[in-house]
DRENDO-1510 file (C-alpha; in Angstrom, 1 decimal, always signed):
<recs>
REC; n; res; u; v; w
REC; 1; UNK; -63.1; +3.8; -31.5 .
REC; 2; UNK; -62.2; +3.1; -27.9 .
REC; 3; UNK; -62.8; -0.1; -25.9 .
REC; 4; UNK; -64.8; +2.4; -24.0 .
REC; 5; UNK; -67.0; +2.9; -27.1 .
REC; 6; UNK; -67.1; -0.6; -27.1 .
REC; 7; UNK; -68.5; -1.2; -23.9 .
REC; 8; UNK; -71.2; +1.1; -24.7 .
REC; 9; UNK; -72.2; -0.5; -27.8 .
REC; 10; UNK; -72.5; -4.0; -26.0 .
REC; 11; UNK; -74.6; -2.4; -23.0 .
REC; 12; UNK; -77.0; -0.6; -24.7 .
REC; 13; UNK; -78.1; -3.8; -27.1 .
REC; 14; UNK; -78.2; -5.6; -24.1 .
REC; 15; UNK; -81.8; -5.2; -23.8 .
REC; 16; UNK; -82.9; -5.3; -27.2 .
REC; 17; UNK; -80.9; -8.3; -28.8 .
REC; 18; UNK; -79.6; -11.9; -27.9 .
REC; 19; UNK; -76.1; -12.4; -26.5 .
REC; 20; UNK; -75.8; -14.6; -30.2 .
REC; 21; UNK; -76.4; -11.3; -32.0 .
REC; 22; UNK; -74.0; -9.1; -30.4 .
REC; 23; UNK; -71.4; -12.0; -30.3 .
REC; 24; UNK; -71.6; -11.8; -34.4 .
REC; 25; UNK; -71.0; -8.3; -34.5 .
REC; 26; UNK; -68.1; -8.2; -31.5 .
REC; 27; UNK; -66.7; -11.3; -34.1 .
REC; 28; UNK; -67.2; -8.9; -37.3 .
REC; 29; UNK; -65.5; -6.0; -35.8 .
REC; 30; UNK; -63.2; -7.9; -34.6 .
REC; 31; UNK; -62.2; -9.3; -38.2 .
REC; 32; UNK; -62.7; -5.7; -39.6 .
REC; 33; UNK; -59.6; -4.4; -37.6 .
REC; 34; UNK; -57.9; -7.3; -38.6 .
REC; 35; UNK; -57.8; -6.8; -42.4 .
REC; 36; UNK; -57.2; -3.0; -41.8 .
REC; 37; UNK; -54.0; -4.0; -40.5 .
REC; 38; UNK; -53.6; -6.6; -42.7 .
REC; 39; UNK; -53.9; -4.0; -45.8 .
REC; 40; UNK; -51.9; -1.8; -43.8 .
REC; 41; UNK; -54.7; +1.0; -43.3 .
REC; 42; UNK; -54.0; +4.7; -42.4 .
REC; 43; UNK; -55.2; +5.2; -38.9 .
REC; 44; UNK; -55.1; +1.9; -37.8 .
REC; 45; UNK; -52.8; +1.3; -35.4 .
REC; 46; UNK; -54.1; -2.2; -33.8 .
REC; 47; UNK; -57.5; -4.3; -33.3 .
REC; 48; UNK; -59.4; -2.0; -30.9 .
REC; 49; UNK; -61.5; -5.2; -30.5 .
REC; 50; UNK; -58.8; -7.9; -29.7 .
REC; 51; UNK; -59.2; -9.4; -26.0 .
REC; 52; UNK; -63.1; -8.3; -26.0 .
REC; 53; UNK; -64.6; -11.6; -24.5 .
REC; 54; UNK; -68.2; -12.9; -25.8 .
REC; 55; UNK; -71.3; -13.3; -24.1 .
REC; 56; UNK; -72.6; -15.9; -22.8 .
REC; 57; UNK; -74.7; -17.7; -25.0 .
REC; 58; UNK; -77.7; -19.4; -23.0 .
REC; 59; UNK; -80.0; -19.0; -25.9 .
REC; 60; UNK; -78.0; -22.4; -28.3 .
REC; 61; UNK; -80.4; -25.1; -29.0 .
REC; 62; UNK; -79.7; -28.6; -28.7 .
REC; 63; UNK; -81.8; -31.3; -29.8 .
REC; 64; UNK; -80.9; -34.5; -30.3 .
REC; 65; UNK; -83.1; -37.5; -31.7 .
REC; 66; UNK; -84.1; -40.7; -29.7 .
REC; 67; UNK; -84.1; -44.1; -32.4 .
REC; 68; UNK; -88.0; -43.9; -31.8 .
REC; 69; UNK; -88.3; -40.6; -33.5 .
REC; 70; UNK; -86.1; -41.7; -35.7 .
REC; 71; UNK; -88.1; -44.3; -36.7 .
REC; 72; UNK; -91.2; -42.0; -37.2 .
REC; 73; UNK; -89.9; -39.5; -39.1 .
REC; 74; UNK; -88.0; -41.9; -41.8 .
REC; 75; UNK; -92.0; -43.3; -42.0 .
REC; 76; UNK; -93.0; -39.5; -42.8 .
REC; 77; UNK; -90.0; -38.9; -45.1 .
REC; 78; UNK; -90.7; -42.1; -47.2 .
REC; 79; UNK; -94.5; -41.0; -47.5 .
REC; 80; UNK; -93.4; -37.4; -48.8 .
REC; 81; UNK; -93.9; -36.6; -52.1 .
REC; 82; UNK; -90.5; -35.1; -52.7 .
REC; 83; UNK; -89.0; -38.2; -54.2 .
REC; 84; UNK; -85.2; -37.2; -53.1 .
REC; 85; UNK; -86.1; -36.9; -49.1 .
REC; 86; UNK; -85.8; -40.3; -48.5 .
REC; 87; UNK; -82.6; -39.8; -49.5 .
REC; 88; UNK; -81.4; -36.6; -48.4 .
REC; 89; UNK; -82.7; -37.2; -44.6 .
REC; 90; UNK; -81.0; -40.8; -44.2 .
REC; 91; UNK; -77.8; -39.6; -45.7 .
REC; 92; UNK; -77.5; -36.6; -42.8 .
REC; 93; UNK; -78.3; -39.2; -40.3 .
REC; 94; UNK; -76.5; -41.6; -41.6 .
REC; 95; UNK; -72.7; -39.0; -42.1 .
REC; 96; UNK; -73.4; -36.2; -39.9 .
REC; 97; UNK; -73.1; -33.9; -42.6 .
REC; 98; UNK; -73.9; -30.7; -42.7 .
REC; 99; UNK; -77.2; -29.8; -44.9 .
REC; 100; UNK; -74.9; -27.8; -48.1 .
REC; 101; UNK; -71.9; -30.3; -48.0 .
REC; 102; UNK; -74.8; -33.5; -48.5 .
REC; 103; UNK; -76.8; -31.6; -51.1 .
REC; 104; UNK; -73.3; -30.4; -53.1 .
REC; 105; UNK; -71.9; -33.9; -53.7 .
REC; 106; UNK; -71.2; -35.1; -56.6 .
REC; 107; UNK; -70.2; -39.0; -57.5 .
REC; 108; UNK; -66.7; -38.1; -58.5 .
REC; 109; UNK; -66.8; -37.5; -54.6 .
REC; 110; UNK; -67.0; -41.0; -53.4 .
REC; 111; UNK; -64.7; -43.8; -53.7 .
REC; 112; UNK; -66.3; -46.9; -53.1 .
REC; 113; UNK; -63.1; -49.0; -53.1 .
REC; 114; UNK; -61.3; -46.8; -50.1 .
REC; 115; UNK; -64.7; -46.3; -48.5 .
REC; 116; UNK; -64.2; -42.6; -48.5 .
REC; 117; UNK; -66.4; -39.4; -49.1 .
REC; 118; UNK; -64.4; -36.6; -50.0 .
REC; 119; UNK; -65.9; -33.0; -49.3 .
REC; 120; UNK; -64.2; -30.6; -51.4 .
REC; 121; UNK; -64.8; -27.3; -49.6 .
REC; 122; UNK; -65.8; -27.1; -45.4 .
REC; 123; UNK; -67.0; -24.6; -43.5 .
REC; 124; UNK; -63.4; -24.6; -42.1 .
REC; 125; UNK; -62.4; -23.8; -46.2 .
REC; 126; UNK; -60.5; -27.2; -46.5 .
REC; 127; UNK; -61.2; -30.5; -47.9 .
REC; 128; UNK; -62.2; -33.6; -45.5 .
REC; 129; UNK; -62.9; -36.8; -45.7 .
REC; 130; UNK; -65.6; -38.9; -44.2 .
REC; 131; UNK; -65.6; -42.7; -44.1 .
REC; 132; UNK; -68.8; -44.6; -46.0 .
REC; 133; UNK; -70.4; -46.6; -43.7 .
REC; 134; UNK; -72.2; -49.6; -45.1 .
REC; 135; UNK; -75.4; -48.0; -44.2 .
REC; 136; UNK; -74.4; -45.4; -46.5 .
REC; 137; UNK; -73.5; -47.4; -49.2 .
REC; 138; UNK; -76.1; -49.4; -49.8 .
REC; 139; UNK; -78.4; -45.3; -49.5 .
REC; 140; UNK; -76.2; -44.5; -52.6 .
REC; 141; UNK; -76.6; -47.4; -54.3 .
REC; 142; UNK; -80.2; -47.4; -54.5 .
REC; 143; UNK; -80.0; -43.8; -55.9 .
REC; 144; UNK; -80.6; -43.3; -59.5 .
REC; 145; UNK; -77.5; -42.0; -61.1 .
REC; 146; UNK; -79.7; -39.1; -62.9 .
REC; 147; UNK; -76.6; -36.4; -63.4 .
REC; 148; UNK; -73.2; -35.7; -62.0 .
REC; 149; UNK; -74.6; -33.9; -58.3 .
REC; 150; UNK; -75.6; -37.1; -55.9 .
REC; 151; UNK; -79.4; -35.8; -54.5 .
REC; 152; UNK; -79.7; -33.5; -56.9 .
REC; 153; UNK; -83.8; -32.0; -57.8 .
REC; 154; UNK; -84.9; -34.2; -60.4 .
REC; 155; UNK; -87.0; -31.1; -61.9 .
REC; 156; UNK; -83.8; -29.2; -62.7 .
REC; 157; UNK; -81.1; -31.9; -62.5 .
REC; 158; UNK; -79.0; -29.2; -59.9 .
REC; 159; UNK; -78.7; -29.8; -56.3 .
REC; 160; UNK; -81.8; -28.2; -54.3 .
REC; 161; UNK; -81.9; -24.9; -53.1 .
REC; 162; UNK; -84.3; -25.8; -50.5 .
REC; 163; UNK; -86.3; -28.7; -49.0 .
REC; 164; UNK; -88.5; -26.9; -46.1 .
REC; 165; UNK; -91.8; -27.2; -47.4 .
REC; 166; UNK; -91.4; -31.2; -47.9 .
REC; 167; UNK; -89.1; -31.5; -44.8 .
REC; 168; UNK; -91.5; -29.4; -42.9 .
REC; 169; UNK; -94.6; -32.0; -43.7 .
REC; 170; UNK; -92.6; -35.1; -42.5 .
REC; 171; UNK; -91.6; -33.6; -39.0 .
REC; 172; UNK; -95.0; -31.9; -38.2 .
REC; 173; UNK; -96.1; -35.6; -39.3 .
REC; 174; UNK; -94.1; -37.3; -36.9 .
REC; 175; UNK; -95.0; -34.9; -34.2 .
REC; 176; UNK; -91.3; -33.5; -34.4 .
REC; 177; UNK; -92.0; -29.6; -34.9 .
REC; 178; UNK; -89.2; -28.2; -33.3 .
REC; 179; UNK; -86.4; -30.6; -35.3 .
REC; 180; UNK; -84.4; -28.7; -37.5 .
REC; 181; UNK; -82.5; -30.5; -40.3 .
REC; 182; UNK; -79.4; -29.3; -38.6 .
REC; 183; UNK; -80.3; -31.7; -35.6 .
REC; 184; UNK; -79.9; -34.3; -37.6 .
REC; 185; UNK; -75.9; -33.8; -37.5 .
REC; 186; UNK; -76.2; -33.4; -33.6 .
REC; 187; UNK; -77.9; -36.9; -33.8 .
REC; 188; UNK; -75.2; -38.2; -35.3 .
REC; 189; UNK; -73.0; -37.4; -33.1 .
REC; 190; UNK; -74.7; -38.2; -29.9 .
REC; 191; UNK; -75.3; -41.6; -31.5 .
REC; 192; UNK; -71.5; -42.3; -32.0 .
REC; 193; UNK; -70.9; -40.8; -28.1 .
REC; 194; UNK; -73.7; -42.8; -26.4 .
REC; 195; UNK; -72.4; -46.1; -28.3 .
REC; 196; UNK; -68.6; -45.7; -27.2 .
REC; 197; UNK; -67.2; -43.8; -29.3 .
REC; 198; UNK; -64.5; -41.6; -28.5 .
REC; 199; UNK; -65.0; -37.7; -28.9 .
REC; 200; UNK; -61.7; -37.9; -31.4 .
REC; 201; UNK; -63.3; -39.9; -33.6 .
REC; 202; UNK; -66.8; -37.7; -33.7 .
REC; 203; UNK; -64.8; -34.3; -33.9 .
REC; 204; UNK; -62.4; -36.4; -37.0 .
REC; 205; UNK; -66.0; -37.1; -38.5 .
REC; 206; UNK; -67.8; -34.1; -38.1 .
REC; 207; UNK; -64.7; -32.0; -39.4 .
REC; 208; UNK; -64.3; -30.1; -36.5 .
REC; 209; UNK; -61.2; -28.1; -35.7 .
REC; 210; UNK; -61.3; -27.7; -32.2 .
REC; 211; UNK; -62.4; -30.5; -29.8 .
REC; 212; UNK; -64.5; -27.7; -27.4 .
REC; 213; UNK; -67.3; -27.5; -30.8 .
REC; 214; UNK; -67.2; -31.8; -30.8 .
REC; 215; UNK; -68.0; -31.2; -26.6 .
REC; 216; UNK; -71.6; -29.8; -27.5 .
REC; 217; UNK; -72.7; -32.8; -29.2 .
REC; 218; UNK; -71.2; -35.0; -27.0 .
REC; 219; UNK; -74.8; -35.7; -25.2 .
REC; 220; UNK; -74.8; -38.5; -23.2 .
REC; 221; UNK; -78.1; -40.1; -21.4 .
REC; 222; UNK; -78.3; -41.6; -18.3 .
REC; 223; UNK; -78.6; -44.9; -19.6 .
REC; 224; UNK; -75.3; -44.1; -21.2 .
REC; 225; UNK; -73.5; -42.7; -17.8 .
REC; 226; UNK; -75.3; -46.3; -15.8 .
REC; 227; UNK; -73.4; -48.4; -18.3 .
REC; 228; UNK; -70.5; -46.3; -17.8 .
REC; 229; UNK; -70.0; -46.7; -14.3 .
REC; 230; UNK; -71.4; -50.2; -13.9 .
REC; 231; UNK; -68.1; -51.0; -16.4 .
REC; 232; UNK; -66.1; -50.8; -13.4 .
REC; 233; UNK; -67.7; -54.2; -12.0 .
REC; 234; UNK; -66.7; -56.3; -14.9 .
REC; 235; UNK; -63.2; -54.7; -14.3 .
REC; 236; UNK; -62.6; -55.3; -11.0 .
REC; 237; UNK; -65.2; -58.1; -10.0 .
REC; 238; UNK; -64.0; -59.5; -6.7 .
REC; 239; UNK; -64.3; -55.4; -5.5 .
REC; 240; UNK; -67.2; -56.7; -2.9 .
REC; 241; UNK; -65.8; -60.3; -2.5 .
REC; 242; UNK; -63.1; -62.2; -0.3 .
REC; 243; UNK; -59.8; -60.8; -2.3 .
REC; 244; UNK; -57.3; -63.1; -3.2 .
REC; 245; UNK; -54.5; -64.0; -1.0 .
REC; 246; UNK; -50.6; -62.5; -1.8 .
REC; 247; UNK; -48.7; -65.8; -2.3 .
REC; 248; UNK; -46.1; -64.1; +0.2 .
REC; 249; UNK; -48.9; -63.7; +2.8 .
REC; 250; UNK; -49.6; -66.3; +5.3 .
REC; 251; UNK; -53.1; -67.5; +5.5 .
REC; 252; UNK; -54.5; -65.3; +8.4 .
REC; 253; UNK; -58.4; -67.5; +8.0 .
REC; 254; UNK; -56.3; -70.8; +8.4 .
REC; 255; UNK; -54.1; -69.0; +11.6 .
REC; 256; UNK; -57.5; -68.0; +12.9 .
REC; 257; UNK; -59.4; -71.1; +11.8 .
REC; 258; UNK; -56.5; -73.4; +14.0 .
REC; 259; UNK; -56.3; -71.1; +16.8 .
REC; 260; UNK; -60.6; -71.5; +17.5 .
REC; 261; UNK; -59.8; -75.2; +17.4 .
REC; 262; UNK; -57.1; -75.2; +19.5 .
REC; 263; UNK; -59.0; -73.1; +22.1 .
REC; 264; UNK; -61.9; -75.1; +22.2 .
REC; 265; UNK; -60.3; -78.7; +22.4 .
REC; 266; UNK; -58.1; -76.3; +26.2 .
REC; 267; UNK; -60.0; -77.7; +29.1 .
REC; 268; UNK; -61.8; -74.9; +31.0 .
REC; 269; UNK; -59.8; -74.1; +34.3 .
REC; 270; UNK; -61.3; -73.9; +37.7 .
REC; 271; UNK; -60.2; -70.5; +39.7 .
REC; 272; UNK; -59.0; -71.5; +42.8 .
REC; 273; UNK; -60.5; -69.9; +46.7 .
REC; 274; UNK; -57.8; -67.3; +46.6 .
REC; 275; UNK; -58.6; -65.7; +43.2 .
REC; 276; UNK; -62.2; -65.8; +43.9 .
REC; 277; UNK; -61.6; -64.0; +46.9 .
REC; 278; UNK; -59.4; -61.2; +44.9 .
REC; 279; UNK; -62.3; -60.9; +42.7 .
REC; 280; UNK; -65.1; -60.5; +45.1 .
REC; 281; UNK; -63.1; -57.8; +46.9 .
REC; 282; UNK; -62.8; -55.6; +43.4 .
REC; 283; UNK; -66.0; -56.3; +42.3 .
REC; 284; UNK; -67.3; -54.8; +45.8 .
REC; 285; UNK; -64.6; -52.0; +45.5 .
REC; 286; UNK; -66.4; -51.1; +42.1 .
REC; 287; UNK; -69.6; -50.9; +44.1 .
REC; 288; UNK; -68.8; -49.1; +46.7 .
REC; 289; UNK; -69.2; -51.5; +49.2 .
REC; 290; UNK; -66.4; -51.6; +52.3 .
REC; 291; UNK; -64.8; -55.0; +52.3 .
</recs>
């Protein structure tokens, strides 16, 4: 394959499927090559793919939850009748999760004395940690400790395979159709951003690698940006008032102040005949007028 063959693939599909689709593949091919060298396969020589660039993605959805639709939809969740949603939805919201790494835990994975959740396996193949919030806390403790997985189904005692249908109910209750559980983590995070946090500390949370992923949840409202600027009022709050003085400056109001004084206790001076007469003939000069 040649990068022209490349090209070729990536036009033609152009039409018929999103840039997200052909991204995967470009990403799959790309790894393909990879492990032929890797494996040190006849014929391959190097990554035919390497230095491709993506698409543009325009197609990524973000949605992020307001506290009012928050409020609704943990009414809907506690109505449901799957028994382990009210637990499942407030612990996403409530760690930024993702939905596999919530449903997975197990109590061995929380240390209540370090305030620590340890997730064994990430999408990034390593172990992280996220801090327990007191929020959090008081979630788990008010679960009952049926088996060894955390929210596990209480029908099978295993950790649930799937929660749509219930999940489903509660959103289409709360008139939130087009939330996706997945939002939930993007909530979090634009919760942390819009309340000062720093984006270190969501990407530390949310177990990302790179800080331009934390960047796409970093969502902040207008209210947000207001407060932001207005912070440079309490820094500097004289900015639109007198100034204060440099000790090694002399006091120019006081100099000003004393001169007016000074000028107004002078006696007004008469001009004598000769300089009216100078000023009569350049007045009539200005005019025009022969003198």
């Amino acid at each position: 394959m040649t990068k022209s063959d490349l090209v070729d693939f990536i036009n033609t599909r152009r039409a018929t499927h999103k840039p997200g689709t052909i991204n995967r593949v470009i990403i799959l091919m790309r790894y393909i090559y990879n492990l032929a060298l890797k494996w040190e396969t006849p014929g391959v020589d190097k990554n035919r793919v390497s230095g491709t660039p993506l698409l543009e993605e325009s197609n990524k959805k973000e949605r992020f939850l307001t506290s009012e639709e928050v409020d609704r939809l943990i009414y809907c969740i506690k109505i449901s009748r799957n028994p382990m949603l009210k637990y499942i939805a407030p612990g996403l919201i409530l760690t930024g999760a993702r939905k596999q790494e919530l449903l997975k835990s197990r109590w061995m994975d929380f240390d209540f004395d370090t305030k620590i959740w340890r997730i064994p396996m990430s999408k990034s193949d390593k172990a992280r940690h996220v801090p327990i919030s007191d929020s959090l806390e008081l979630l788990l403790n008010s679960i009952p400790k049926a088996c060894e997985w955390v929210f596990a189904n209480p029908k099978t005692l295993k950790p649930f395979t799937s929660f749509f249908y219930s999940w489903d109910n509660a959103r289409c209750q709360a008139g939130l159709d087009d939330v996706r559980v997945h939002d939930l983590r993007h909530s979090f995070a634009s919760f942390l951003v819009n309340n000062g946090r720093s984006l270190y500390e969501v990407q530390r949370i949310l177990g990302h690698t790179q800080i331009k992923t934390t960047q796409r949840y970093a969502h902040l409202d207008q209210s947000s940006l207001l407060s932001a600027v207005n912070e440079i009022t309490r820094a500097a709050p004289n900015v639109l008032g007198e100034g204060s003085r440099p000790q090694h400056l002399p006091d120019i109001t006081k100099a000003q102040v004393l001169r007016a004084s000074k000028a107004s206790r002078e006696p007004t001076r008469k001009a004598c005949p000769h300089e009216l007469e100078i000023i009569a003939r350049a007045e009539a000069l200005r005019a025009g007028i022969a003198f």
